[in-house]
N, CA and C of each residue as an Amber inpcrd file, in Angstrom:
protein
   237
 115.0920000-199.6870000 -48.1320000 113.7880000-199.7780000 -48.7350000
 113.1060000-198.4270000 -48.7720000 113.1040000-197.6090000 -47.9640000
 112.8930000-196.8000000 -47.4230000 113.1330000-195.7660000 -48.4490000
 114.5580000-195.5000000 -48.5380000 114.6160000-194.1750000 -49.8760000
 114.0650000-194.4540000 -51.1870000 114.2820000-195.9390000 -51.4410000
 113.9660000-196.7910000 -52.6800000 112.7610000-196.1150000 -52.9200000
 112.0300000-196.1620000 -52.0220000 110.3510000-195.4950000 -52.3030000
 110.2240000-194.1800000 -52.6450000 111.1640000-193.6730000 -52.7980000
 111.3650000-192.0970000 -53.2460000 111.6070000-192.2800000 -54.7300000
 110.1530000-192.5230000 -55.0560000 110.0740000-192.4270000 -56.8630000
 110.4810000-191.8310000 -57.6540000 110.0380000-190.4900000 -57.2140000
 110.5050000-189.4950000 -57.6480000 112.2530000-188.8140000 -57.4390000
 112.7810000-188.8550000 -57.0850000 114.0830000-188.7540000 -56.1390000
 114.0600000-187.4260000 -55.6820000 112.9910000-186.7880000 -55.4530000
 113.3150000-184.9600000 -54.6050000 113.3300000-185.6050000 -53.2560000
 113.7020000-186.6940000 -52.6870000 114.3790000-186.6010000 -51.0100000
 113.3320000-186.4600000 -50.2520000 112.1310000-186.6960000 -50.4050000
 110.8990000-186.4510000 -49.8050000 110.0600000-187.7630000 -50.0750000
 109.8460000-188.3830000 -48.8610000 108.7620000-189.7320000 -49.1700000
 106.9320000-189.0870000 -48.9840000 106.0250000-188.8760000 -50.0540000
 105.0510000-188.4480000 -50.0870000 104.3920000-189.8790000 -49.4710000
 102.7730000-189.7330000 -49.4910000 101.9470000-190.7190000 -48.8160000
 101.9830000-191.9620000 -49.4310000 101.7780000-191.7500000 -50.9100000
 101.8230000-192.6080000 -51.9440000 102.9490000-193.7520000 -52.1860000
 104.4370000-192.5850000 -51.8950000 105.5590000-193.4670000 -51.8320000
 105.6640000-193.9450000 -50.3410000 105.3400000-193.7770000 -49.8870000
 105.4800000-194.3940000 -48.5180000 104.9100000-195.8810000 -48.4860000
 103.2940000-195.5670000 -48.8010000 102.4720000-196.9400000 -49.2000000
 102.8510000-197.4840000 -50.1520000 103.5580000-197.2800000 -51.0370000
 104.6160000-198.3770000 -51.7580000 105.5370000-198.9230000 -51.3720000
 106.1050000-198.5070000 -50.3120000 106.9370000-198.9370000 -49.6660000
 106.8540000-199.5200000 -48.7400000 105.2960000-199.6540000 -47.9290000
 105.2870000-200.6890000 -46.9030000 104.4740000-201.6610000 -47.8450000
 103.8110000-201.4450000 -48.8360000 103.6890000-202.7020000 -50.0510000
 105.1620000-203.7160000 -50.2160000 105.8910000-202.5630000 -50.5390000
 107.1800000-203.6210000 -51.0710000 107.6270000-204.7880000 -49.3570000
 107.3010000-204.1700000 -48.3720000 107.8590000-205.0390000 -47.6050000
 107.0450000-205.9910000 -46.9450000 105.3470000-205.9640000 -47.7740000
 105.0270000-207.0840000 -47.3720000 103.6940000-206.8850000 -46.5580000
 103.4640000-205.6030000 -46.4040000 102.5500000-205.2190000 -45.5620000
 101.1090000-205.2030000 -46.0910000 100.3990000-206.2910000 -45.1540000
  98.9640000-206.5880000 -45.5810000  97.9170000-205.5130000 -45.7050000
  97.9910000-204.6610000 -45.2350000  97.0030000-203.0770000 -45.6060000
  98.3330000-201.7570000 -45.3970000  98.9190000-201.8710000 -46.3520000
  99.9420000-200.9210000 -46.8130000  99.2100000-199.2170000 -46.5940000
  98.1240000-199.3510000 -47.1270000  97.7910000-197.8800000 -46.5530000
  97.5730000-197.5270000 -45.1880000  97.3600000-198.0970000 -44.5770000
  97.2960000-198.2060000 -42.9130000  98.3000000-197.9930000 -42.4870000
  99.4120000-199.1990000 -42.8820000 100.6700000-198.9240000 -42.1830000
 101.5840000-197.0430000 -42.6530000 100.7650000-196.9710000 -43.6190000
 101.2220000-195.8000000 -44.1560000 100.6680000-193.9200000 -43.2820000
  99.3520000-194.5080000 -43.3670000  98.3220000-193.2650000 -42.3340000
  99.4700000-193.6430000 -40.9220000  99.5800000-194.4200000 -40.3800000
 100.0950000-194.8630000 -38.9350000 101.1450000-193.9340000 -39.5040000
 102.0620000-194.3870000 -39.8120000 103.4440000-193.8680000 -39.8660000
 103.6780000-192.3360000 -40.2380000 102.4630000-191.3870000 -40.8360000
 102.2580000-190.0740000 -40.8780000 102.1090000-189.7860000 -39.7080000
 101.0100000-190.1210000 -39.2690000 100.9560000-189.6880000 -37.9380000
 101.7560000-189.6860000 -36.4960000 102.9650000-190.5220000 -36.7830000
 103.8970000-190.4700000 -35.7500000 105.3900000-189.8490000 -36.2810000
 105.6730000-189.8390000 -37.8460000 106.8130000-188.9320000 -38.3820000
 106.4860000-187.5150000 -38.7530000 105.0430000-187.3170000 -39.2790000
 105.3010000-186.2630000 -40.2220000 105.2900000-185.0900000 -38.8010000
 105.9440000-184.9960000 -38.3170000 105.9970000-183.4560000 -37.3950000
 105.7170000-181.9020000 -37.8020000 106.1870000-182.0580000 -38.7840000
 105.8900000-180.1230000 -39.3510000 104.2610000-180.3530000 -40.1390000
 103.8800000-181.7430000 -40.3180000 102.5800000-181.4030000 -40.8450000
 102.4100000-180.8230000 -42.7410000 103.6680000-181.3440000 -42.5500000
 103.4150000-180.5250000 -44.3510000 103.0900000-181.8630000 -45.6460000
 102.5730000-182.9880000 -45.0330000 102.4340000-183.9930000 -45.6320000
 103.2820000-184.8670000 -46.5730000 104.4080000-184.7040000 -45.8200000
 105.6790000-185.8640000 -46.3070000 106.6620000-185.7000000 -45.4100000
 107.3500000-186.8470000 -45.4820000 108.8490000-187.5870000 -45.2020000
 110.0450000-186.8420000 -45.2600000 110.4440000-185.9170000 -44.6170000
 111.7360000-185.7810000 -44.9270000 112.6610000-186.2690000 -44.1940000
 114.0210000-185.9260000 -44.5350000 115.2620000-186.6920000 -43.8740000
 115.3820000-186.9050000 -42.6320000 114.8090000-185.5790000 -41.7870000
 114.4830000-185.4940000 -40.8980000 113.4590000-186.3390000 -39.7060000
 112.8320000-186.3340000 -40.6790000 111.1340000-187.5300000 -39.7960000
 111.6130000-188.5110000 -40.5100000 112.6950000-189.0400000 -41.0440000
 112.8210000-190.6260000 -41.7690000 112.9010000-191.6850000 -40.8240000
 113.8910000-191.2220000 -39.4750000 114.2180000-192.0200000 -38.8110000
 113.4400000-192.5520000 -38.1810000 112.0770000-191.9820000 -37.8430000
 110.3630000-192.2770000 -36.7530000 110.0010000-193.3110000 -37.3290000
 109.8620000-193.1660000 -38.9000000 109.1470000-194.1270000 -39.6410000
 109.6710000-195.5780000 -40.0570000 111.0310000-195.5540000 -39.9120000
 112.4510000-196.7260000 -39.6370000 112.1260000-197.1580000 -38.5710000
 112.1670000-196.6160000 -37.2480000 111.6870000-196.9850000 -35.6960000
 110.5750000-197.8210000 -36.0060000 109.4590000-196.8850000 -36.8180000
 108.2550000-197.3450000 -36.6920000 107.8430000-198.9470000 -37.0540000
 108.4480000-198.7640000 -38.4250000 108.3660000-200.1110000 -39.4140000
 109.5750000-201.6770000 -38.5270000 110.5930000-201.1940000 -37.9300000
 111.1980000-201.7200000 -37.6060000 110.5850000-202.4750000 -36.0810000
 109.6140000-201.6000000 -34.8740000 109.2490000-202.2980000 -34.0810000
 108.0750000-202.8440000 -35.0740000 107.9160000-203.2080000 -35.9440000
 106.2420000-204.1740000 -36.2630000 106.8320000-205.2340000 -36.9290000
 108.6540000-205.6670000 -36.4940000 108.9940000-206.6090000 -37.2920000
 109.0680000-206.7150000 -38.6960000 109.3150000-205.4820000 -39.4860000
 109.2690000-205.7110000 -40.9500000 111.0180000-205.7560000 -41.1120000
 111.2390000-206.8680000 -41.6710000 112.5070000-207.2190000 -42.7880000
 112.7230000-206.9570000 -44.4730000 114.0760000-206.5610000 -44.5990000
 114.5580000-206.7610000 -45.8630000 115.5070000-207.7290000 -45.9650000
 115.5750000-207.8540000 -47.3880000 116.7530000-208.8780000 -47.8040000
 118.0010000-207.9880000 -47.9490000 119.1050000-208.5660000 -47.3300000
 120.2650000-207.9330000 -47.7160000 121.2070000-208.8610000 -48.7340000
 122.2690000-207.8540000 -49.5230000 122.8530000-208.6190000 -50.7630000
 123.3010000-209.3910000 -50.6190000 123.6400000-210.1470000 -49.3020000
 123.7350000-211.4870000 -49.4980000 122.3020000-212.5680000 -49.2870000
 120.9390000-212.1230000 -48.9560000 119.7410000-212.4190000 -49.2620000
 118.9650000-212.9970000 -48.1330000 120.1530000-212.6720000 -46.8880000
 119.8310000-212.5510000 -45.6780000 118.1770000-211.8160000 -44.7200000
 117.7170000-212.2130000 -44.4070000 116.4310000-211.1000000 -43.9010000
 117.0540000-210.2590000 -42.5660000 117.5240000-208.9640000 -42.8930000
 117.5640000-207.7470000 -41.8540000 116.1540000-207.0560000 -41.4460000
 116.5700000-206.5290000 -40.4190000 115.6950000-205.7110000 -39.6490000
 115.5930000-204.5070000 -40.9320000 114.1600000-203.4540000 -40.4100000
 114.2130000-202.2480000 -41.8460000 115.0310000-201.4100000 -40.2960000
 116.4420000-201.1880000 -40.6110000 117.1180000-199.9350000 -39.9410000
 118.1930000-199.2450000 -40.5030000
C-alpha cells in the first residue's frame, strides 16, 4: 500500500501521498495518522519518505492494526 501511494513514482512518499495512503487503508483522520507518522519516520527532516524511513512508518501503521487485502483477498497486516 505503502509504495502504491507514491503517485508520482520518484521513490519518495511526500505528506500528501502518505495521507492518501492512510485514506486508502481506512483511516478515520488520515491527516493525523499522516503528521504522526512524519514525526516518527521522517529523520533527516527534509519532509518526505524515503526508502530508508519507510520501514518506521510500516512499524508505525502496522502497530495501530491497519490491514490490507492480499490477492487472494485475505486481510494482512500493512508489513
Amino acid at each position: 500500500m505503502l509504495l502504491r501511494a507514491d503517485s508520482n513514482g520518484d521513490g519518495i512518499l511526500s505528506w500528501q501521498e502518505l495521507k492518501e495512503g492512510f485514506k486508502s487503508l481506512g483511516a478515520k483522520v488520515p491527516r493525523f495518522r499522516a503528521s504522526m507518522a512524519f514525526n516518527i519516520a521522517d529523520e533527516n527532516g527534509d519532509g518526505c519518505i524515503d526508502e530508508k524511513e519507510l520501514e518506521k512508518v510500516v512499524k508505525y501503521a502496522s502497530g495501530l492494526g491497519y490491514t490490507i487485502s492480499s490477492a487472494s483477498g485475505n486481510k494482512v497486516p500493512v508489513l
